[in-house]
PANU-601353 format. One line per field, with one value per residue (C-alpha): residue number from 1; residue in three letters; y, x, z. Coordinates in steps of 0.05 Angstrom, whole numbers, plus 5000, padded with zeros to 4 digits. Each point is the difference from the previous one (the first is absolute). Layout:
! residues N
num (NUM, ...)
residu (ALA, ...)
y (Y, ...)
x (X, ...)
z (Z, ...)
***
This chain:
! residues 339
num (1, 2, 3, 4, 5, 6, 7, 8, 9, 10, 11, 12, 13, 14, 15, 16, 17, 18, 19, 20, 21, 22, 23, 24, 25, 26, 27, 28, 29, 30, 31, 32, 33, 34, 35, 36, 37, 38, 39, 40, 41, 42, 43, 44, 45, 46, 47, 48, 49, 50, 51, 52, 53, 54, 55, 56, 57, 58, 59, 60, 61, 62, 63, 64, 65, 66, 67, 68, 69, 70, 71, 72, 73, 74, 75, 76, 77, 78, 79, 80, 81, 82, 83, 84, 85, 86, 87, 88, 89, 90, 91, 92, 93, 94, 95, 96, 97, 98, 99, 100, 101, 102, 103, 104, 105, 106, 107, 108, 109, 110, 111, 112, 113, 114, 115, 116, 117, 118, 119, 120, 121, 122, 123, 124, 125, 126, 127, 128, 129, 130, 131, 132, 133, 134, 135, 136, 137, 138, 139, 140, 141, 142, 143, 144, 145, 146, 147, 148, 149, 150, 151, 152, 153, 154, 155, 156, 157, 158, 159, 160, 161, 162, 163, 164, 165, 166, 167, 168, 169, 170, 171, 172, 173, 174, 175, 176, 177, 178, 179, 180, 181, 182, 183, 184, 185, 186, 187, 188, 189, 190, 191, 192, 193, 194, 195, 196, 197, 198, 199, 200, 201, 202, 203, 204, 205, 206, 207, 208, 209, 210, 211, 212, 213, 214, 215, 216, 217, 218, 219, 220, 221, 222, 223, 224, 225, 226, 227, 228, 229, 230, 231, 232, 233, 234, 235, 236, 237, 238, 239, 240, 241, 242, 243, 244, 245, 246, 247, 248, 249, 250, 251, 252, 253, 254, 255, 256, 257, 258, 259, 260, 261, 262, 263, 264, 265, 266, 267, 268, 269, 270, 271, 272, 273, 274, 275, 276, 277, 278, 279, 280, 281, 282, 283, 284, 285, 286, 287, 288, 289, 290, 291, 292, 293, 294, 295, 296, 297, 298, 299, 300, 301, 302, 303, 304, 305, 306, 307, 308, 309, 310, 311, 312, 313, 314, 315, 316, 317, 318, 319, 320, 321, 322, 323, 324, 325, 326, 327, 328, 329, 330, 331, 332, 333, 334, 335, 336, 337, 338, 339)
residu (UNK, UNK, UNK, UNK, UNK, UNK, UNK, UNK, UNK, UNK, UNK, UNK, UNK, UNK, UNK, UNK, UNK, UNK, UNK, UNK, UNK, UNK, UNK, UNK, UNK, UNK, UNK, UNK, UNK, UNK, UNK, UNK, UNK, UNK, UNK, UNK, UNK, UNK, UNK, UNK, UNK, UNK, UNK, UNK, UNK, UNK, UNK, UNK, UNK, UNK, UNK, UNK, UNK, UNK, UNK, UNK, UNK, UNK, UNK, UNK, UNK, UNK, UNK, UNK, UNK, UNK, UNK, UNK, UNK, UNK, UNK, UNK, UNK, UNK, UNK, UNK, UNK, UNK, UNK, UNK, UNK, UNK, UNK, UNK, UNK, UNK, UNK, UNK, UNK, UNK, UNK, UNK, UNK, UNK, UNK, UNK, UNK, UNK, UNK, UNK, UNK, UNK, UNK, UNK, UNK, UNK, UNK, UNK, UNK, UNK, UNK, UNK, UNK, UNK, UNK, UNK, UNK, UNK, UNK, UNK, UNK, UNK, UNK, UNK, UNK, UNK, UNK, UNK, UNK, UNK, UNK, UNK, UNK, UNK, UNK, UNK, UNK, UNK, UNK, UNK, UNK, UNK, UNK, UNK, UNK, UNK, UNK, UNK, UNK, UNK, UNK, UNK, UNK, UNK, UNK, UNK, UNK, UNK, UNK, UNK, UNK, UNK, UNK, UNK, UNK, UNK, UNK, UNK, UNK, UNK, UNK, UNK, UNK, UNK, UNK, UNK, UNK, UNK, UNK, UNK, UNK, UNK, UNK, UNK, UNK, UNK, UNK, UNK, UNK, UNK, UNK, UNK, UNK, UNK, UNK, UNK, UNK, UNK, UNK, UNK, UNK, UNK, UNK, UNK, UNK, UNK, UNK, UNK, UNK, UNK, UNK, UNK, UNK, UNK, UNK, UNK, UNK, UNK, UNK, UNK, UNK, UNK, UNK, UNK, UNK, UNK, UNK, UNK, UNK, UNK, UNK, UNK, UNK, UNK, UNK, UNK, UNK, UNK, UNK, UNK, UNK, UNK, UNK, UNK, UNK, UNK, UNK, UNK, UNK, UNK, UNK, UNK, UNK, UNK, UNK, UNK, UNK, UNK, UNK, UNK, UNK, UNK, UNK, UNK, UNK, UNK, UNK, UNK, UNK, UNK, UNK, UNK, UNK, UNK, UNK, UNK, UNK, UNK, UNK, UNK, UNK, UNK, UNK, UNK, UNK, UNK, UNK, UNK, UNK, UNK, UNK, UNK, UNK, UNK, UNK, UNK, UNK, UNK, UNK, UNK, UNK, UNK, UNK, UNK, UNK, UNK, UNK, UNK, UNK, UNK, UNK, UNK, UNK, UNK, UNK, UNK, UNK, UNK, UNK, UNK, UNK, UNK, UNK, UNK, UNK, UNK, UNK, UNK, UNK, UNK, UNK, UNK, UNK, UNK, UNK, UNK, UNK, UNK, UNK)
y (5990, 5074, 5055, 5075, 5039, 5072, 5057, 5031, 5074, 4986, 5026, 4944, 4974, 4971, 4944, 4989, 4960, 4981, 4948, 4987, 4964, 4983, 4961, 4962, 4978, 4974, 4964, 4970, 4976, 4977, 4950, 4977, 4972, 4965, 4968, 4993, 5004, 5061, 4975, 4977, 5022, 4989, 5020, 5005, 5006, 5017, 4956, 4989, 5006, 4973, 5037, 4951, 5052, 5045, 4984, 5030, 4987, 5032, 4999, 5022, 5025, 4964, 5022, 4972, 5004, 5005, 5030, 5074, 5061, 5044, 5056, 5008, 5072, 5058, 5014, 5069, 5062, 5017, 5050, 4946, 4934, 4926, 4980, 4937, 4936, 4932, 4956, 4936, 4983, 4956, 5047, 5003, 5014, 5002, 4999, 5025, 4994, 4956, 5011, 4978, 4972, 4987, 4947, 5008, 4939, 4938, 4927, 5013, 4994, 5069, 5018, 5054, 5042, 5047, 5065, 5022, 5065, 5053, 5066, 5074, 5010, 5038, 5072, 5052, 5077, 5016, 5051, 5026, 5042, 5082, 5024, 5081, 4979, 4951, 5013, 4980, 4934, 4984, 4954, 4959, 5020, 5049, 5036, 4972, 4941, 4938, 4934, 4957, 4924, 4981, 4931, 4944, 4935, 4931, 5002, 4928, 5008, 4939, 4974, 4949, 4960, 4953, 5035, 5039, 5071, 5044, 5041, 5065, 5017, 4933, 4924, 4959, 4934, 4942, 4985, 4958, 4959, 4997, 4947, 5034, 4953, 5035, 5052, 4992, 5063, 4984, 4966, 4950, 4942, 5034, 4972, 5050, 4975, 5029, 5014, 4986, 5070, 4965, 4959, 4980, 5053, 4995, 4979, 4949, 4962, 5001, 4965, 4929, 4982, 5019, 4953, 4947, 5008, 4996, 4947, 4955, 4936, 4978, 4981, 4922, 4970, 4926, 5000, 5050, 5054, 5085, 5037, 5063, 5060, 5046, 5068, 5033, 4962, 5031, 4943, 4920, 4967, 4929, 4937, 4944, 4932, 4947, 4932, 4950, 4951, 4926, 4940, 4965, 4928, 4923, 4943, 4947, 4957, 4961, 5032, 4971, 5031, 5065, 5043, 5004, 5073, 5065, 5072, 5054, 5059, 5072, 5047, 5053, 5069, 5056, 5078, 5058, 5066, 5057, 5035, 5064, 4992, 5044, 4971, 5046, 4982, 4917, 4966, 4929, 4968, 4930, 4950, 4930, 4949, 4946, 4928, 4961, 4946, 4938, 4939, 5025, 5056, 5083, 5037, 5056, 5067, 5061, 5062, 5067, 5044, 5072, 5035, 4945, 5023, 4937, 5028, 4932, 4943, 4935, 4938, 4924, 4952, 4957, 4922, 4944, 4961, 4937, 5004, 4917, 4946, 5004, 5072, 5069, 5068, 5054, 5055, 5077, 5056, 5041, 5074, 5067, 5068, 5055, 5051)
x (1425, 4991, 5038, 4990, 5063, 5014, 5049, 5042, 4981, 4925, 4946, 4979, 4920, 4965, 4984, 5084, 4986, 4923, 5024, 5065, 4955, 4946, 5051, 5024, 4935, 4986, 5071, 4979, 4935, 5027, 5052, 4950, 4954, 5066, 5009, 4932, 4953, 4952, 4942, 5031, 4973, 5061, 4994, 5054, 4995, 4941, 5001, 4926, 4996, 4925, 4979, 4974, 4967, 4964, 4967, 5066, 5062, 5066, 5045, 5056, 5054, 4999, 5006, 4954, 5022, 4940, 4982, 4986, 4999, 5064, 4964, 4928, 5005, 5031, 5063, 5044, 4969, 4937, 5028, 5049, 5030, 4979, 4937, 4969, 5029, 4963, 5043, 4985, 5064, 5013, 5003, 5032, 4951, 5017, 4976, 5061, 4960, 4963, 4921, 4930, 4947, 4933, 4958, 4933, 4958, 4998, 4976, 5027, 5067, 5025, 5064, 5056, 5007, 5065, 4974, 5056, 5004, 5043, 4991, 5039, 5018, 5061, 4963, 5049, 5010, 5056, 5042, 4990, 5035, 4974, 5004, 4980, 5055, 5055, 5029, 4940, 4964, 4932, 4967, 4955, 4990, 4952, 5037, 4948, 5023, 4962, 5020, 5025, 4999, 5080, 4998, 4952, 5010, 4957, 4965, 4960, 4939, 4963, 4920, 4968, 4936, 4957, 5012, 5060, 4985, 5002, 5070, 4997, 5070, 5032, 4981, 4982, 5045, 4974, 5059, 4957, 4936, 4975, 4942, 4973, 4938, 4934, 4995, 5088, 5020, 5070, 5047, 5034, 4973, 5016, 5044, 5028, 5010, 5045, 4969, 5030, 5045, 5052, 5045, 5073, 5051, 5053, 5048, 4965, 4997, 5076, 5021, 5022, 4944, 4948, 5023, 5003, 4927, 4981, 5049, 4963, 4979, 4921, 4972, 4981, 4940, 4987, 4964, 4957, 5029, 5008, 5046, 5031, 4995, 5069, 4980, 5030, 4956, 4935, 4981, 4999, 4995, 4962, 4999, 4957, 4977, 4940, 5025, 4996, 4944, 5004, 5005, 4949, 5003, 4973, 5019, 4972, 5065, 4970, 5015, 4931, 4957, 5043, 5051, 5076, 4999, 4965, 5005, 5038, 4965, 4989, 5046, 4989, 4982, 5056, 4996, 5040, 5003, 5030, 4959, 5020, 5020, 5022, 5054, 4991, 4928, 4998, 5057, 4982, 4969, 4960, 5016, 4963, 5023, 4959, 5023, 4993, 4933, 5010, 4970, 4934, 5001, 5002, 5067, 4984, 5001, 5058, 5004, 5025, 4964, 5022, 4969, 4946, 4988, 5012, 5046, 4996, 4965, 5018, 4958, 5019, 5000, 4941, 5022, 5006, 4932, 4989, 4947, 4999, 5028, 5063, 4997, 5012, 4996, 5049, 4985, 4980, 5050, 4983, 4970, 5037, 4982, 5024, 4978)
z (2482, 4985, 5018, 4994, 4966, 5030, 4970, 5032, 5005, 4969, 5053, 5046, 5003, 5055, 4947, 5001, 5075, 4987, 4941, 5042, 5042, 4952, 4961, 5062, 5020, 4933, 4983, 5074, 4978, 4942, 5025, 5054, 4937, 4981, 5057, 5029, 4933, 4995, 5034, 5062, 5064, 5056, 5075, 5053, 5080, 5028, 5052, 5035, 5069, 5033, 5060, 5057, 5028, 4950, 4929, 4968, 4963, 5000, 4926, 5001, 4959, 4919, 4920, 4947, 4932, 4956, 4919, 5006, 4953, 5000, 5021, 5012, 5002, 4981, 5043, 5013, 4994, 4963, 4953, 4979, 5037, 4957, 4975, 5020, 4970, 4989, 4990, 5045, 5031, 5064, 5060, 5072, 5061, 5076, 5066, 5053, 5059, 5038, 4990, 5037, 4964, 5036, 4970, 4998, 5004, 5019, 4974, 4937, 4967, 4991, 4956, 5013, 4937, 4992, 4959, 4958, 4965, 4984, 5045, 5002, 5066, 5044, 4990, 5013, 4985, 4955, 4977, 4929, 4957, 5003, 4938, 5027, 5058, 4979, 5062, 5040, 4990, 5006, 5049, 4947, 4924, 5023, 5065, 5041, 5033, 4975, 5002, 4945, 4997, 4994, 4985, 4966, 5030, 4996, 5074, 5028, 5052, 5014, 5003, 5023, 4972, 4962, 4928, 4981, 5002, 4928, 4999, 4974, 4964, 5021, 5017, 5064, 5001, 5051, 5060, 5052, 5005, 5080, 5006, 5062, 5041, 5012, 5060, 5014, 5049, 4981, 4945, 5048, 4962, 4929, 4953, 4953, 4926, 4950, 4933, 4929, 5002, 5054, 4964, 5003, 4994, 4955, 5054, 5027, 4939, 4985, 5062, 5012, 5055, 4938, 4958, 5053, 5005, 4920, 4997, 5053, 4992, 4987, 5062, 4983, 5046, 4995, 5059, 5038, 5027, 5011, 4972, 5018, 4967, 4996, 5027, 4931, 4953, 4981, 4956, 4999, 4936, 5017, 4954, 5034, 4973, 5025, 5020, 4948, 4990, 5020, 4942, 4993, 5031, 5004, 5052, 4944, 4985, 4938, 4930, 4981, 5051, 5007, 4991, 5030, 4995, 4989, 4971, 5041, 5038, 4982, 5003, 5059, 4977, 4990, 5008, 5005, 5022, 5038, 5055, 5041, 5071, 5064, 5037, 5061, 5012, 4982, 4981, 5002, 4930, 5017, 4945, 5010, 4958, 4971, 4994, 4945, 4997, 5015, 4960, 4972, 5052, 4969, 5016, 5052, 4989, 5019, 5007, 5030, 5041, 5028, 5063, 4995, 4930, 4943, 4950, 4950, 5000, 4966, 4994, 5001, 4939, 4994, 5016, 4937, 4993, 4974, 4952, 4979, 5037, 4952, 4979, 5043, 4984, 5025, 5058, 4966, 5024, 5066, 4991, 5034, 5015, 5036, 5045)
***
């Protein structure tokens, strides 16, 4: 992490505090792509409040950390202060107060973008130094009391629609998806869901109750049934397999005019795969179970369906045949799919 060295005695620059903080910001960034990897794209907060009444949201207060350049722009005065740096480095922006957002459409599924980018802001008139009047100081470098930015910091406003919107100086970063019906007046019947930005914190992962959950046991159906989502998971992973075809068979009890026994059935079909799911708006996944054929008979299919939609789809094994009167052929394996 850098750090800027200053004598004793040797005049001071504004540059001594500009890299002060420059450096900071950077050694910041820096760690974050340790611990978080460079490309990461991390939001915090911004809890999303639906208005029953209005075609509106409320957000409120949240961080995202997201890649940025160190600075865009120049910063400090004109006549001297940094020159822009750009470096791409992972980067802090905040919201501190709760914010409206009006959406505006409907029948469509519109998304809540946070617009982060760096902005100079806190104007205020300062004192300088008079060189014709050391005594005296000047309000602004020019005696005539204009304004200067005092800080930069990384500021979030939000927008709402189909396509995110182009960013000049910064980068929009998808919170919420609304799935509003055709002609709504309100968002009563909206479900707000979180985008890829919100994951676990830090915390969360290093408790005992988290891994509890990793550490749970497969949920194993033998027979139909539903199964309940836990409201922290945001993804099922799903094995299923097709009931097994029946053996082929004969009620002839003379060696001579038959066989005793037959081939087996088919094996039932077998798939895998995970699938995304929201807790807070379904949390019930449909697995049907197929049993296995009996005696010339196909196994019946299973499989898992979510919100009415199938997720997979495995077949039964085809049944043993007899082909002769003393010779039978196996049942072929059942086919899968998923949705």
């Amino acid at each position: 992490m850098d750090r800027p060295i200053i004598y004793a005695g040797a005049v001071p620059f504004d540059t001594d505090l500009l890299r002060l903080g420059r450096y900071a910001k950077e050694g910041l960034g820096r760690l974050a792509e340790i611990v978080f990897g460079s490309e990461t794209v991390r939001a915090s907060g911004f809890s999303c409040q639906l208005s029953d009444k209005a075609l509106s949201v409320t957000l409120g207060p949240g961080t995202i950390m997201a890649p940025d350049l160190l600075d865009r722009a120049h910063i400090g005065s004109s006549s001297a202060g940094l020159e822009a740096d750009n470096a791409l480095i992972q980067s802090l922006f905040y919201s501190n107060e709760a914010q409206d957002l009006a959406i505006p459409m409907t029948g469509a599924s519109v998304t809540i973008y946070a617009l982060c980018r760096e902005v100079d802001d806190l104007n205020d008139v300062l004192p300088f130094y008079n060189a014709d009047n050391p005594e005296q100081t000047m309000a602004g470098p020019d005696n005539r009391g204009k304004a200067l930015p005092t800080r930069r910091a990384g500021r979030i406003t939000f927008y709402a629609g189909t396509s995110a919107p182009s960013v000049e100086g910064g980068r929009a970063v998808p919170l919420y998806v609304l799935s509003i019906p055709e002609g709504a007046e309100n968002l009563s019947a909206v479900t707000a869901r979180q985008c890829a930005a919100f994951q676990s914190a830090m915390t969360d992962l290093a408790t005992i109750e988290f891994v509890q959950r990793i550490s749970q046991p497969q949920a194993l159906c033998s027979t139909s049934t539903l199964l309940t989502v836990p409201n922290w998971a945001r993804q099922v992973e799903l094995r299923v397999i097709g009931g097994g075809g029946g053996g082929a068979s004969t009620s002839v009890l003379s060696p001579e005019a038959g066989s005793f026994s037959g081939a087996g059935g088919g094996a039932g079909g077998d798939c895998w795969g995970v699938y995304a799911v929201d807790a807070s708006r379904n949390a019930q996944l449909s697995a049907t179970v197929g049993a296995g054929g009996d005696a010339d008979r196909r196994g019946e299919p299973s499989f898992v369906t979510y919100g009415g939609q199938p997720l997979l789809t495995a077949d039964g094994g085809g049944a043993g045949v007899f082909g002769t009167a003393q010779n039978s052929y196996g049942g072929g394996g059942g086919g899968a799919g998923g949705g």
